[in-house]
C-alpha positions, 0 to 999 in steps of 0.5 A: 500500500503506497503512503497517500492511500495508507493516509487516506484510510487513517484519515477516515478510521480517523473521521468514523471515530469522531464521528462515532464517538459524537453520536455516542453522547451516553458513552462519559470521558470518564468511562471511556479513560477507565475501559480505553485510557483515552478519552475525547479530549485526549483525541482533541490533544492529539489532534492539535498536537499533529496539527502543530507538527505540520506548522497550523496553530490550533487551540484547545478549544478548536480543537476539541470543537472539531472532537465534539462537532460542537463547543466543549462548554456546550457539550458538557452541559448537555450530555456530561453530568457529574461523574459517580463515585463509582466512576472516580474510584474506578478512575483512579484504580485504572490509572494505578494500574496503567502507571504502575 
């Protein structure tokens, strides 16, 4: 497979997340950094990270509006609501885990 077709079909596994994890508004961060140990904003981070690679500035915000199809302000109110006790203490056992 040639580099600009591997690129190509990154880009869209890439876009199929997205745009998997947007319509998935049940799903929280939380859970997602407890079972995958990334979340959303941990692809925004990625994302304006390859951006500043090839020379674009992109903010945080940006950048996460571009993960969440929408301001993350606005996100967060409407689907995020406060993370469970539960959810913390398992939270915090998986990053023991992850970081030894």
């Amino acid at each position: 497979m040639d580099e600009a077709t591997r690129t190509e079909l990154e880009a869209a596994a890439f876009r199929r997340l997205r745009d998997h994890l947007m319509a998935r508004t049940d799903v929280q961060n939380i859970d997602l950094m407890i079972l995958a140990g990334f979340c959303r904003n941990c692809l925004a981070d990625w994302y304006r990270e390859a951006a500043e690679t090839k020379g674009q500035s992109l903010s945080k915000d940006a950048a996460r509006e571009i993960i969440y199809g929408e301001p993350f302000a606005q996100w967060k109110a409407r689907h995020q609501p406060e993370a469970t006790p539960e959810q913390l203490a398992a939270f915090e056992a998986a990053q023991k885990k992850s970081h030894g």
